[in-house]
Each structure stands twice: as structure tokens, then as C-alpha cells.
N, C-alpha and C positions, 0 to 999 in steps of 0.2 A: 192876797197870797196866791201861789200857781196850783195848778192841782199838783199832785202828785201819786204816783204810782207803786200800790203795793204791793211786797215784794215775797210775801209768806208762803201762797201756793199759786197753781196754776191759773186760777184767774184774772194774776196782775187786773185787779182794781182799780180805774180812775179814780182817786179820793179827792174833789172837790172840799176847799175849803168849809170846813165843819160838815163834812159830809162820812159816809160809812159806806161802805163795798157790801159787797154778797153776804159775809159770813154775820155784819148786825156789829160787830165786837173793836173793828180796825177804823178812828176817825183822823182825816185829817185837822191838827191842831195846832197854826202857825207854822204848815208847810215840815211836820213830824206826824207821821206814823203813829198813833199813838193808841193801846190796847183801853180800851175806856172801861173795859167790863174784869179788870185789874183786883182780883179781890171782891168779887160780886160772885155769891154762891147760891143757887135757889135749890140744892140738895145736896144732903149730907147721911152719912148713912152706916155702921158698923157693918160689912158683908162676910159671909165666907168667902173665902179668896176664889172658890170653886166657881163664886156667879160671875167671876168677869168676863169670860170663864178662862181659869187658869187651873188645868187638872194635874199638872206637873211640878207644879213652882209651889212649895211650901204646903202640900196638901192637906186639910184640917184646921188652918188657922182663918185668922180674920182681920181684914184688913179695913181701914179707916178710908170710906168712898165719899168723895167731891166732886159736886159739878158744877157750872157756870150756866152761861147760857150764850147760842149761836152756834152754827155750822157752818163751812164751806161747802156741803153736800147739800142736794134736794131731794132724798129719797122719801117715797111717796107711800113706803108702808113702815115709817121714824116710829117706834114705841114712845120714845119720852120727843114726841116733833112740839111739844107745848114750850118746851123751853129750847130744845133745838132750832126750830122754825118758825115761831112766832118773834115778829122785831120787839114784840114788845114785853118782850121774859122778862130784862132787865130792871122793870119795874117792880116786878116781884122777887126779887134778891134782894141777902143782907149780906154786909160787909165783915168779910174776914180776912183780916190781911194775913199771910204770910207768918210772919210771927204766930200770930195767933192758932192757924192750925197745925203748927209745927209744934207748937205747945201741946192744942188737943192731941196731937199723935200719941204726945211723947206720955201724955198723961193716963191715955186709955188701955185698961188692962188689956192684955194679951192682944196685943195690934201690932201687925206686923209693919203700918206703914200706912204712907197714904195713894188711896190709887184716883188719879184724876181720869172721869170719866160722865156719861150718864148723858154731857153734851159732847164736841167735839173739842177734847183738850187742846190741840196743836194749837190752834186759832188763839190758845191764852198763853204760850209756850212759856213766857216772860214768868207768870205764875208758877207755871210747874218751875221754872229753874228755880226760880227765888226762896220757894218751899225746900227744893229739894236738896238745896246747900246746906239748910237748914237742920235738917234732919239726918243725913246722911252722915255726917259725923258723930251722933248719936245713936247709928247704927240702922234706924228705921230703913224701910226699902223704900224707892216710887216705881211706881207700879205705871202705867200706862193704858187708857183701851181706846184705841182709836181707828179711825179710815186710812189713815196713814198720807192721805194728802198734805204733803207740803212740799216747799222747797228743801231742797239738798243741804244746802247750808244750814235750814233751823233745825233740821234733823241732828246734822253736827254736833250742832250748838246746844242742844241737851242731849245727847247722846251720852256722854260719860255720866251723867248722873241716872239716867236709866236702867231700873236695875234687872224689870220684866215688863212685858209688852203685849197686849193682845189686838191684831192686828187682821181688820177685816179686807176678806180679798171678795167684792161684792158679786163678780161678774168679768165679762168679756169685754173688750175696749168699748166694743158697742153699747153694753148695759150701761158702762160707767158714761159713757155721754148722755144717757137717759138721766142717768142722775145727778148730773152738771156736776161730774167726778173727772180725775185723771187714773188711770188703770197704770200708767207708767209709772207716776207720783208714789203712789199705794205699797207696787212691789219693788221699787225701787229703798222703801221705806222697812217694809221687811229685809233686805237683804243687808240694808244698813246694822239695824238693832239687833239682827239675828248675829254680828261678829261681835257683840258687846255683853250680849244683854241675852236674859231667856225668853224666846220669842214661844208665840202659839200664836196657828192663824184660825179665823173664826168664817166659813163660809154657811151666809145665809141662802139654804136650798129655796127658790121661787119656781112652781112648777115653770115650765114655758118662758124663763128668762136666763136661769143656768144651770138648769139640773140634768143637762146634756151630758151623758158617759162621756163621752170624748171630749170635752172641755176640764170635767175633775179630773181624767188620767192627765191631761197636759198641764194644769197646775199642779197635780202630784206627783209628776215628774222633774218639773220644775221646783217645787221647793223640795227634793229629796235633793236635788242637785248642790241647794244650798246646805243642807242637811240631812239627813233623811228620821232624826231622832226630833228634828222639830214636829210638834204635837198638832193636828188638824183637827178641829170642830166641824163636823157636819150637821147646821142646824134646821128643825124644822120649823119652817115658817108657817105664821097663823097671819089671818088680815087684820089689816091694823091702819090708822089712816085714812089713807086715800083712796088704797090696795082694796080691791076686793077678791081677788085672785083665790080659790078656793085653798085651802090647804095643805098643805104639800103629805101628800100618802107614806105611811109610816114606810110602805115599803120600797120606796124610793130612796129614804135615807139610807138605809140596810143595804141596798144592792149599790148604791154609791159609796157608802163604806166600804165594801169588798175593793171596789175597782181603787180606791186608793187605796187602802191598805196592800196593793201590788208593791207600793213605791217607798211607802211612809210605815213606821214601827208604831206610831203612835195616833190611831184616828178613830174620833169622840161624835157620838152619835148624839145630839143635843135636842134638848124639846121632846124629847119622845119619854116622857112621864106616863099619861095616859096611857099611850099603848103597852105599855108593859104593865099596866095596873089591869088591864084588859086580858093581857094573855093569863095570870097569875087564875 
């Protein structure tokens, strides 16, 4: 059979017969595209809706979290990179089709829904739909937390089922080629789900890679443009990984909080537990 070339995000794939691309999850199977990691979950989880983080959208409840395993991304400070970045996550997942966690949703006391997450949803996209046709007429939400890479069209393509989204903006075109990302892909992907759906973006602060003032005002100018009531996380990052990059200073967050909150009504100072246990 020919190879073929996958069509999901930017790094159009060679898929050699019985073979798999970047993201571990997309096999070539008789010359089809085929999501092999379909129903393969290696976490599951009741959260408050708070930790996706969504501080806007349904504040106080709890939402029914799924994850797979695989990423399109290489980021080199991944908290859950065990099942994200390891080829061999897959082995440690069990099978839950569809049906079945449409049923766990619908059965679990006060759960607002199911939100795929924890790996890189987009990459199973096929699953969130499948789930989320599912559920959606029984009123449950899906929820979303991802990198936001993919193609235009898969975005589309669950976009109406979409109900909320959290949506990470990692860096500057430059960082996202550091992390074998697309920067275009990403906010191209917020600008979609932001006219459908209740978006919040989540920026992970890395000293020394984007926590440049003049880069957060130009993204917070930029998504005021798209909204200015969409909700920004400013998180602080801890090493984790690969990263050994020291900490990012609480007062970094603070003072990057201001410079967007020039643009945006609504920006969340994240990770910063400790230091306010500290000032108390």
C-alpha cells in the first residue's frame, strides 16, 4: 500500500503502511488514516471544573475528566509527558468506548460533563465527537483543554459540539517551533471556538522564553480584539521534565497580570498557592 499523508495538524505525516506519525495515535491501515488509540483511556478523573482551568464557565461544579494518550506537541517541561510523550502509553490504557463514558457522565452525581483532556484531545478528535453526540442531547457539556493545534477543518468539524474550551497560547512563533508546535494553528483555533463556544486561554509564564511584557500586551491586545471578556490565565510555571529552568518569581505573574488586564476584564493569576499562603 502507498504511504499516505496525514491531514489533522501541521505536521502533515508520512504514514507508511502500518506505520504512525509524531503524535503515536494516527496509523496508516490499508492506505486509511486510522486513530488506533480510539477508546483507549489511561486517566479518568471527577475534577472541579476550576482545574482545567475554567474560572468562568459553570463555577463550583465538577466535571467528569478523560484522557488518552499522545501529543502533536514536544514540550520539554509536559507534566502528565508519561502518557503524553511516551510511544508507549498505549500499553497502559483500558478501553472505554464511547457509549460507555457517555453513560459514566450521565450516571455521575452532579457532573456537568465530560471534558477531554490531561493528553492532547485534538489528535483523538473522532472520540470527542463520537462522545459528544452522545451526551449532548442529554444535556451534559464537553468541555475541551488543549494546544489548539490542528487543522481548520477538524476544528470545524467538532466545533458545534463544543460547548467550552481551554486553550493554551504557549509562546511566540519562535517558542512554538521549539516545541515542534504551530503558533498560527493554536490562535487560529481560539478564534474559531471563541465564536461558538466559551473560550479561556491559559498562558504558561516560562522565565526567559515568554514572560517578556511586550509580548503578553500583544497577545492581550490581540485576544481583546477577539473579545475582550474572554478570560486569560497567567500561569506559574514549576520544572517539570526536561525543564530545569528555575521558577517563574511570583512577581512576575503580578506585574504581567497588570499589563494585560490593560486589554482583558478577566486575567487569573494561576500557580500562585504558595505565595499567597506566604504573604497570610
Amino acid at each position: 500500500m502507498p504511504d499516505i499523508i496525514c491531514d489533522l495538524c501541521f505536521h502533515h505525516c508520512v504514514l507508511k503502511e502500518n506505520g504512525t506519525g509524531f503524535c503515536h495515535v494516527r496509523r496508516n491501515e490499508n492506505g486509511r488514516n486510522v486513530l488506533i488509540s480510539h477508546g483507549r483511556i489511561t486517566s479518568l478523573a471527577l475534577d472541579p471544573i476550576e482545574k482545567k482551568p475554567l474560572a468562568m464557565y459553570y463555577p463550583g461544579s465538577r466535571i467528569l475528566s478523560v484522557g488518552s494518550y499522545g501529543c502533536n506537541l514536544a514540550c520539554p517541561f509536559c507534566q502528565n509527558h508519561e502518557i503524553s510523550l511516551d510511544e508507549n502509553a498505549g500499553y497502559y490504557s483500558r478501553v472505554l468506548s464511547p457509549e460507555d463514558l457517555a453513560e459514566l457522565a450521565l450516571e455521575t452525581e452532579d457532573n456537568l460533563g465530560v471534558a477531554f483532556t490531561y493528553n492532547e484531545p485534538l489528535i483523538s478528535w473522532e472520540y470527542i465527537l463520537d462522545t459528544a453526540a452522545l451526551i449532548r442531547p442529554k444535556g451534559k457539556k464537553t468541555v475541551l483543554v488543549s494546544n489548539g493545534c490542528a487543522e481548520e477543518k477538524i476544528i470545524r468539524k467538532i466545533q458545534p459540539y463544543i460547548d467550552a474550551a481551554n486553550i493554551d497560547l504557549k509562546g511566540d512563533r519562535a517558542f512554538y517551533r521549539e516545541l515542534s508546535g504551530s503558533y498560527d494553528q493554536a490562535k487560529r483555533t481560539i478564534e474559531l471556538l471563541s465564536r461558538s463556544a466559551h473560550v479561556e486561554i491559559t498562558i504558561l509564564v516560562i522565565p526567559g522564553k515568554n514572560d517578556r511584557k511586550e509580548w503578553i500586551e500583544e497577545e492581550s491586545r490581540w485576544i481583546a480584539s477577539l473579545n475582550p471578556e474572554i478570560p486569560l490565565h497567567l500561569t506559574r510555571y514549576f520544572p517539570r521534565y526536561r525543564y530545569t529552568i528555575p521558577e517563574t518569581p511570583p512577581e512576575t505573574i503580578l506585574e504581567l497580570k497588570k499589563t494585560a488586564g490593560q486589554y482583558l476584564r478577566h486575567v487569573f493569576a494561576g500557580n500562585m498557592h504558595a505565595f499567597y499562603r506566604r504573604r497570610k
